[in-house]
N, C-alpha and C positions, 0 to 999 in steps of 0.2 A: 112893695119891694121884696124882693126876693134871694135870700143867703144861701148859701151853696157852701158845706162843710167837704172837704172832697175825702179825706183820709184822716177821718177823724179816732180810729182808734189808732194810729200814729202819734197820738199824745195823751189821749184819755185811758184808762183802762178801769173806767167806773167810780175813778177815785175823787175825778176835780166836780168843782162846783161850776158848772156852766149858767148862773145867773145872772151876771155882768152879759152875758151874749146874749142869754132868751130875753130879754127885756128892752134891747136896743128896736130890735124889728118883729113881727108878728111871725112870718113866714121864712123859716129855716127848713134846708133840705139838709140833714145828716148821713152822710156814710162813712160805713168804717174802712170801707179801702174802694178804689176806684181805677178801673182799670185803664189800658190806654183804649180798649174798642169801646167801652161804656163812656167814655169822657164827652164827646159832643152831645151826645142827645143827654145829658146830666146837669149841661150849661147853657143850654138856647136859651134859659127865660132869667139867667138866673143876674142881679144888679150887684151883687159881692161876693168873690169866691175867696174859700182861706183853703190855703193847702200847704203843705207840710215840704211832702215832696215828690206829689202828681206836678209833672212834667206840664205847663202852658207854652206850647209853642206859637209859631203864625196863625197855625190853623186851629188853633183852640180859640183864641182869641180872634179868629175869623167867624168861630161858629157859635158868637157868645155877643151877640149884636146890640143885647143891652148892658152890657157889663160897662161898670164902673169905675170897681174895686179891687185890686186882688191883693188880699192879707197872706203873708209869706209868716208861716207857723215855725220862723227860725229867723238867725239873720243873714245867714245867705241867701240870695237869690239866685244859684247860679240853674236853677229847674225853671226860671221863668223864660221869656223871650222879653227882653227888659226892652229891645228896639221897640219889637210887635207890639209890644204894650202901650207906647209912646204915637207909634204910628195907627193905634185904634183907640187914642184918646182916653184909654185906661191907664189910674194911677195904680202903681204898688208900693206898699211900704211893707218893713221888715218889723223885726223884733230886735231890741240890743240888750243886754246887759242882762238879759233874765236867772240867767245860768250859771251867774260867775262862782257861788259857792259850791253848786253840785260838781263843774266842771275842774274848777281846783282839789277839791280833793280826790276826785278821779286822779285827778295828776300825780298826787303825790301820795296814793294807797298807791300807785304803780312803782313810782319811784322807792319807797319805804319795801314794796315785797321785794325788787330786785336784789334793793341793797343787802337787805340779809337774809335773800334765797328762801321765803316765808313756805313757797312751796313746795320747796324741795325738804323743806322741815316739815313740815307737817305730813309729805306722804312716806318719811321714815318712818313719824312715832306711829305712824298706822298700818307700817310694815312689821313694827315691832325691835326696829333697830334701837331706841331707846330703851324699850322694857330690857334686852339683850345686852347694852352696854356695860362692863364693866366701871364706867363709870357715871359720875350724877348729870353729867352733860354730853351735848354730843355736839363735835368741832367740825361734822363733818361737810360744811359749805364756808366759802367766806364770808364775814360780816362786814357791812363799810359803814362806817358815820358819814351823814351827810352834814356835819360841820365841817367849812373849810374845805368844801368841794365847791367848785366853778359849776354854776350854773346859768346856762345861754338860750336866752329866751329868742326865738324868730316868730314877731308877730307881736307889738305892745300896745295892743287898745285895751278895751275892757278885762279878756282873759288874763294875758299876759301881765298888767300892773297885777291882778291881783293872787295868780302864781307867783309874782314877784313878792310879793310882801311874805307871803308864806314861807318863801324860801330863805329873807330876811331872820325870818322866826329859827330854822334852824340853824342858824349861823353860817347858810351858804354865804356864798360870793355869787353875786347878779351879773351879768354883761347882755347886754341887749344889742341884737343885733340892725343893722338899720340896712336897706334895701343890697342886696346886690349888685356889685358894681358905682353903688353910690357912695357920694365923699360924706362920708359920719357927718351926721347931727351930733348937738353937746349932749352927753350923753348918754350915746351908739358909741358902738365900734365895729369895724370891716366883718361884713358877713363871714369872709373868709377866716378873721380870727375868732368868730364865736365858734366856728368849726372846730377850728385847731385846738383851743384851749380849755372848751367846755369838757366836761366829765359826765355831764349829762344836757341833753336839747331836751326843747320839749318846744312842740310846736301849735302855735296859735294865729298865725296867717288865713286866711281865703284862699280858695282855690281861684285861680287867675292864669291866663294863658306865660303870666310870669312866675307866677310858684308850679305849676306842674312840673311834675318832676324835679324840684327845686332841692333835694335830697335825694341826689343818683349814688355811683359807685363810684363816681371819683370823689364827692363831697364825703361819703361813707367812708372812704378810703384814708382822708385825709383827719377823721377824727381821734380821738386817742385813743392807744387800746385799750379795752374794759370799759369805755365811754358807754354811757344808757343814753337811747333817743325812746322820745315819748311823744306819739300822735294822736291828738285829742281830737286833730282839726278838718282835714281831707284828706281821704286816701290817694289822691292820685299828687300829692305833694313829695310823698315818696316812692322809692322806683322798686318794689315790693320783692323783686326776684334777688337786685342789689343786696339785700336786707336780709333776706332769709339766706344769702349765701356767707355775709359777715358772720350773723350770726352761727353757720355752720364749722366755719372755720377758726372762730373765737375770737376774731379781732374785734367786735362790740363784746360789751360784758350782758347785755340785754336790751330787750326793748318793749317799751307797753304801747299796744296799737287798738285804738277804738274804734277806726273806722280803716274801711278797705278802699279802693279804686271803686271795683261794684257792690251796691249794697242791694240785697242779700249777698253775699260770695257766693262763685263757682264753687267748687268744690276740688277743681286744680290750684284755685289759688296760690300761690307759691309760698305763703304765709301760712294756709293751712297742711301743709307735710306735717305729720307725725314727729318728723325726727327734729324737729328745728329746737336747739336748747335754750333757753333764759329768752322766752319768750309769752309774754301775757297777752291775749286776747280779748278782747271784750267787745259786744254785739252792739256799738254804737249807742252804748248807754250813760257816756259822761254826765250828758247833762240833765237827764232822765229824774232826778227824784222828784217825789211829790210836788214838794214846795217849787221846784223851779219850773215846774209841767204847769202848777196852779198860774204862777207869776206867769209864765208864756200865754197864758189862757186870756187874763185879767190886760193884759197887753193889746192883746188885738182885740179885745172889747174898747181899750182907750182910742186904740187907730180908728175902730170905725164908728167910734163917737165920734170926734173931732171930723171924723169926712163927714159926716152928716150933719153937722152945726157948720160947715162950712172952711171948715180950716184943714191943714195938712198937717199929718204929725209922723214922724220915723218915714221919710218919703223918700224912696229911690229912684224914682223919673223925676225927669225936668220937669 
């Protein structure tokens, strides 16, 4: 039997223990990135593929005639052909919960720098505007407590509850919002007022032909002003041009974004302009530490025990 790692320095960087993997099957093929013209002849022979987020479309799973398995090294699937997969009698399963602590305090080192402008402190005292103050401090950003600010979760599975507890911690206020257009669960409340009333979003949904775009410039528009949004989740859940023009204009007070629409970004990105103010970027690294890179690893060694003893575990085909 034959393992097929497609993009495998997309999670490893020499740090994890790959033993839970070498031990399941004999014959593993490793690469650390895999192109789209390299893909078929990488997967003719191969009976379990784990990828990250090499693209399996019709035709991968057209050219991959003993395939069995395909291990999704996240818990999105939106890179597989989840039909194709079905209609060539391969299962996929994903990965859940692996990332809740790495990805929450991403959340809330973004949130915690906007509130009191960490960067825009620290590139004074390295200007020298502190050495130069006549006085012992310097006032010169605002500071905000996150006690007793409204904070509006879109998205409450695993992430979401447990940005929510954290939020608890600081003495926010939680409101969770429940689908769009749908009449609130106990709970929830209208998508429309987690808009209006939050002080900061942070988003933890799927990308889905229903959250695309699910944060445009009328939903931007209608947020408070000084309001921080925070995307941990998919880039293409926000309308990027929307955003960096709020942002231009001041009606957002900031926003922390970890992922783009395309990942690598263009380079026109509209996200990436020079001039865009109270704006944190970060290269799709939320969930990245060690430990949760280990736990993703240790995960899809469980999934493809349990298909090989005959059972299903974390399964996203019928």
């Amino acid at each position: 039997m034959q393992g097929i790692f497609l993009d495998r320095d997309s999670l490893d960087r020499g740090d994890l223990d790959f033993a839970s993997l070498d031990n399941l099957i004999n014959d593993w093929q490793f690469y650390g990135l895999t192109r789209p013209e390299e893909l078929h002849a990488r997967i003719t022979d191969a009976d379990i593929i784990i990828s990250n987020k090499v693209v399996l479309d019709q035709a991968a799973f057209a050219a991959a005639a003993q395939l069995k398995l395909v291990c999704v090294a996240a818990t999105g699937t939106n890179n597989v052909d989840i039909a194709a997969a079905q209609q060539h009698g391969v299962s996929v399963c994903n990965v859940r919960g692996y990332a809740s602590p790495s990805v929450s305090q991403h959340v809330f080192a973004m949130i915690l720098s906007l509130s009191i402008h960490l960067g825009q402190y620290r590139r004074a005292v390295m200007k020298g505007a502190w050495q130069q103050s006549p006085y012992f401090c310097l006032l010169d950003y605002p500071i905000e407590e996150l006690a007793g600010k409204t904070l509006g979760i879109i998205g409450y599975g695993e992430l979401g509850h447990s940005v929510a507890r954290i939020a608890a911690a600081f003495g926010m206020r939680v409101i969770i919002s429940d689908h769009r257009g749908a009449t609130p669960r106990h709970g929830r409340v209208p998508f429309e007022q987690v808009i209006a009333e939050s002080d900061v979003i942070s988003l933890h949904c799927p990308l889905t032909p229903d959250t695309q775009g699910l944060i445009g410039a009328a939903e931007i528009a209608q947020m408070k002003p000084g309001a921080l949004l925070i995307n941990t989740a998919r880039g293409g859940i926000v309308d990027e041009q929307a955003l960096a023009s709020a942002l231009r204009d001041g009606h957002l007070g900031g926003a922390g974004i970890d992922v783009l629409s395309k990942e690598p970004p263009d380079d026109d990105n509209p996200l990436l302009a020079a001039d865009i103010p109270n704006l944190i970027i970060t290269p799709h690294i939320a969930w990245a530490s060690r430990a949760s890179r280990q736990r993703l690893l240790d995960e899809i060694s469980a999934n493809i025990s349990a298909f090989l003893a005959g059972t299903q575990r974390n399964l996203v085909t019928e």
